[in-house]
N, C-alpha and C positions, 0 to 999 in steps of 0.2 A: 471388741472393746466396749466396754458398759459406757454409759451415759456420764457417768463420773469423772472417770479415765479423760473421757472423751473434754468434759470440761474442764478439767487441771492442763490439758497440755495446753486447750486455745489460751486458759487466761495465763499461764507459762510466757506464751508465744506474745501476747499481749503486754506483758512485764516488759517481753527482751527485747521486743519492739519502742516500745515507749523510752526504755533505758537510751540506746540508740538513739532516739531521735534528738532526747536533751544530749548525749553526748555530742552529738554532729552539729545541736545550734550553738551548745558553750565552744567548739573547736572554728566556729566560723565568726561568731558574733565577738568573740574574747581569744582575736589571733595570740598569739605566742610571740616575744619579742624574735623569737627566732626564725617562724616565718615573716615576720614585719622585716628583716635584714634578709632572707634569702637570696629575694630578686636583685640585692642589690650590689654592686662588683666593689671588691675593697683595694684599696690604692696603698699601698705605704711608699712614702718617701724618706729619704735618709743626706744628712747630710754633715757640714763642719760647722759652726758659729759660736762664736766667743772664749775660741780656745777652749772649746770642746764639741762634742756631736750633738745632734739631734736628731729624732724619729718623729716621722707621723704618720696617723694611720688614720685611716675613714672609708666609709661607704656611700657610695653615691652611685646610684641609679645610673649616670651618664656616663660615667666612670672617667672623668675628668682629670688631670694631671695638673698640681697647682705647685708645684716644685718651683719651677723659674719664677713665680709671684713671692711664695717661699724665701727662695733663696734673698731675691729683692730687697722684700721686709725685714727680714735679719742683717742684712747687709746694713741697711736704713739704722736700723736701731741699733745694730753697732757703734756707729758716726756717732752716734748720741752718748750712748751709755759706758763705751770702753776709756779707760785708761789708758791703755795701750797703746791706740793712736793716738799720734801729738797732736794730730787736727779737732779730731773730735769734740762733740759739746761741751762733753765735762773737763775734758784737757785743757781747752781753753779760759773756761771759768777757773780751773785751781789755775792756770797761769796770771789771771786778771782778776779783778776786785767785780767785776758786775758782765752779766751776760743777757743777751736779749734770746729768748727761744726761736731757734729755728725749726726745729721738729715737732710734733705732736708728742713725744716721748717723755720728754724733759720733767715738764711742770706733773702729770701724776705721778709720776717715782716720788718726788719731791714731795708731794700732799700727804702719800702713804705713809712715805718715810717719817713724816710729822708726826702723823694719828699712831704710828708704834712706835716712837720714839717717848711719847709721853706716857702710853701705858705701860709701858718699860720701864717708866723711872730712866730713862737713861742708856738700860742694858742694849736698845739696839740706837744706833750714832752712826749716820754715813760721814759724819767729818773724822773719825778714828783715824782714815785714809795714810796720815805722815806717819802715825806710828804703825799699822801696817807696815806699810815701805819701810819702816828702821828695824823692824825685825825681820826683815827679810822674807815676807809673804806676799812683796808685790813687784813693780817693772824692777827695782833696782835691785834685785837678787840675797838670797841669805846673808844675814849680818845678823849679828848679838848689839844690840846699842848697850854703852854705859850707862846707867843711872841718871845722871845728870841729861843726860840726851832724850831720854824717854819724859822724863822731870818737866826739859822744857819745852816737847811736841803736847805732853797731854795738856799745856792751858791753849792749845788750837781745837783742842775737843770739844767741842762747844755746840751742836745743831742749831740750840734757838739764837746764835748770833747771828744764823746766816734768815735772810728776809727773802721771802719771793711773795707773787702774786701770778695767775694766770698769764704773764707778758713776759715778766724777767726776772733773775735774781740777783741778790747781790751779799756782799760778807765783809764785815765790820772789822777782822780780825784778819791783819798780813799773813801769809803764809800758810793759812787755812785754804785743805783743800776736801773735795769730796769722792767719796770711794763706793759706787755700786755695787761692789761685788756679793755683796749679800741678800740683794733684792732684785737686780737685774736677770739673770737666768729667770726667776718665776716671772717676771712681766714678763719677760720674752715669750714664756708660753702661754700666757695669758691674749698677748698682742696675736698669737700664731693662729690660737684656739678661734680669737674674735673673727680672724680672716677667714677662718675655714665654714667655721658655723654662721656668716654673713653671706655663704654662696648656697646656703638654706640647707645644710647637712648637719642634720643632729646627734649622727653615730660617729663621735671621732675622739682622739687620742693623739696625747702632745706633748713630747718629751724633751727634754735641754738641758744634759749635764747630771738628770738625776733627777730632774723637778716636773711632776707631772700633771697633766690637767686630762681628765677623763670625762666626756660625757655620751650621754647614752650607754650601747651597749655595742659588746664585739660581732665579729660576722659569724659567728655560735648562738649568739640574742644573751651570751652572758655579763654578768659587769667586767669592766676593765680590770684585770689584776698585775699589779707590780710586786716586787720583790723588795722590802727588807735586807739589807747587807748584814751578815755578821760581823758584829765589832771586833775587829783582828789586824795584827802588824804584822802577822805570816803572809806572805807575797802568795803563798802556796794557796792560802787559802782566802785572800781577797777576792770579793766577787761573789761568795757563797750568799746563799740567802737564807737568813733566819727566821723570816717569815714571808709569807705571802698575804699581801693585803688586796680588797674588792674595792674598787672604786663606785658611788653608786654618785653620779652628775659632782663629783667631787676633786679637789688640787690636793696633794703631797707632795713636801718637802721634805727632805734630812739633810742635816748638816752634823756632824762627827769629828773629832779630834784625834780618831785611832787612827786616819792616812794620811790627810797631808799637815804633816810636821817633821822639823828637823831635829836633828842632832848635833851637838858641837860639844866636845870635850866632859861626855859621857851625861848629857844633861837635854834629854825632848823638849822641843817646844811647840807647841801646838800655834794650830793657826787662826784660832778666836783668840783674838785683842778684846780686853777688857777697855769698854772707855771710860771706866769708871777709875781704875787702878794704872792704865795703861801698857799692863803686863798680861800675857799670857796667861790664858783661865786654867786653873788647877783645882780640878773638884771628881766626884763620881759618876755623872751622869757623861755616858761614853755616846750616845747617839739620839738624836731628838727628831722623831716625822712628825709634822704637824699636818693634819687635813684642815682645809678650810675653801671656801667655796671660791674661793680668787687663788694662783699661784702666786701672784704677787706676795699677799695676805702670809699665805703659806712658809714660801722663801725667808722672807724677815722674821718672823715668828722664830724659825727652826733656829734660825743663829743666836736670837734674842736670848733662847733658853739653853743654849747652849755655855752664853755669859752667867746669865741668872743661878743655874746649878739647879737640880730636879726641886726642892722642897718650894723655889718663890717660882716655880712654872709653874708646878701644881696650885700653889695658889694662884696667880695670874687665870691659870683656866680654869679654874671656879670660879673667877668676876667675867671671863668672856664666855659667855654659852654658844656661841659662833663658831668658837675654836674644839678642835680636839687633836690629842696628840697621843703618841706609843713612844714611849720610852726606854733606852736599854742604859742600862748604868751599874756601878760595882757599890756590893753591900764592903759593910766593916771586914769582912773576912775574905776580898778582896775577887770574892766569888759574884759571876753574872746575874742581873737580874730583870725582870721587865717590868711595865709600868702602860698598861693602857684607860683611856678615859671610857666608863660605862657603855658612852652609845658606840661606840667604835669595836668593841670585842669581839660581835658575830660577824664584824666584817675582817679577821686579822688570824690568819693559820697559823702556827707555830709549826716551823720546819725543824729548827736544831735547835735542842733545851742549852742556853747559854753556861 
């Protein structure tokens, strides 16, 4: 071997060496989210709450079991936020003119619901509640109200008549009541999320009904990914997902008009009450996910724009830079189409072209 020979292969050898070594400090000094989760054991719990289910999942080291804490806390916030029970905090307020907080729950739903009620213009209203119930989307089961009946529940539509502060609230106007259902499921996982990541676990996932809060990453070290429903009234095919979206420390919500709604003497009616009009929303925009970094945030938003109809959400999300949303909705030729906001794109697959 010449002396040449002999110097190409050490400094070779030198190269492959050296390469190695920065690769072995970048793999030690700049772990991988996925060795940062290996050591760690993942939990999911499952269970019922608010008339419907809920998932959660996380990792933790000790591999702790917070399900009956879980269960508790939804239990809790139940008492608070349902309709359904006649005992409950909000039952008793639409029963009576003024309530004193018992829960921790009560008074933020309430603050939230202020701050999007005003940048709505209106479109999101928890006092909507009676006309809900008269068209048959809430405890007192399907009914078509008259004209005149809807006429005289929508002057109880009113948010800024009812007053609260941090203690208690109260409502100016008889027979006004208030209806969570379209901000309660994202507290709820907001409330789940705060309990889970409070026992110091940063890798977790929190579901209720469809409303998601993701943070960190999965037991793979990758982001959280949910599914997208395709907007469809085929039973056959409810459940499919038209897209798959990444969650990166992020909440989703959607709210849709293509499943739960009724029929009566060959005429749908969808289950977003306008509380503007006080009539069922009839426009193109057939599905609305909003991310936003609170489920609460999320939850309200999705049904807001569901009222609004795609052209004033879109604008609405050009004044909030906070917010981002994917939207599916029917063009003039009655053919599907989507609708996502810039920063959101590299995070949302397309599974089935609508």
């Amino acid at each position: 071997m010449s002396p040449t020979q002999r110097k190409n292969i050490i400094y070779s050898l030198v190269l492959a060496a050296a390469f190695l070594a920065i690769w072995g400090y970048r793999q030690l000094s700049q772990p991988s989210a996925a060795r940062e989760v290996s050591n760690l054991k993942k939990i999911a719990l499952q269970g019922t709450t608010m008339g419907t289910t809920y998932s959660v999942k996380y990792m933790d080291a000790r591999g702790r079991n917070f399900k009956p804490s879980v269960d508790s806390l939804l239990e809790a916030f139940n008492m608070s936020m349902s309709t359904y029970i006649p005992e409950s905090e909000i039952s008793r307020f639409n029963q009576d003119a003024l309530l004193k907080y018992e829960s921790p729950f009560f008074y933020p739903v309430l603050s939230k619901s202020r701050e999007i009620h005003q940048k709505t213009g209106g479109a999101f209203d928890p006092t909507v509640g009676p006309l809900v119930n008269a068209w048959g989307f809430g405890p007192e089961g399907r009914q078509t109200p008259p004209d005149a009946v809807v006429d005289s529940l929508l002057r109880l539509v009113n948010y800024d008549s009812v007053f609260f502060d941090s203690i208690s609230i109260c409502k100016m106007q008889k027979g006004m009541k208030l209806d969570f259902s379209a901000i309660a499921k994202g507290y709820g996982v907001d409330v789940v999320a705060d309990f889970i990541a409070d026992k110091g676990i940063e890798n977790l996932f929190v579901e209720i009904g469809g409303e998601v809060m993701a943070r960190g990453v999965n037991e793979r070290g990758e982001p959280w990914r949910v599914g997208v429903n395709y907007p469809t009234e085929n039973p056959d095919e409810q459940g499919r997902a038209q897209a798959i979206v990444s969650l990166h420390n992020q909440a989703i919500a959607t709210s849709g008009n293509y499943r739960n709604y009724y029929e009566k003497d060959g005429i749908k009616y969808s289950h977003t009450i306008s509380p503007v009009t006080g009539r069922p929303v009839r426009h193109s925009l057939l599905s609305a996910s909003v991310f936003a970094p609170d489920c609460m945030t999320a939850d309200a938003y999705a049904t807001a724009f569901m009222v609004m109809g795609l052209d004033k959400a879109k604008e609405l999300l050009a004044r909030e830079k906070g917010l981002l949303a994917y939207f599916i909705y029917s063009d003039e030729n009655g053919e599907l189409q989507t609708w996502a906001s810039a920063r959101i794109e590299d995070q949302i697959k397309i599974l089935a072209t609508p």
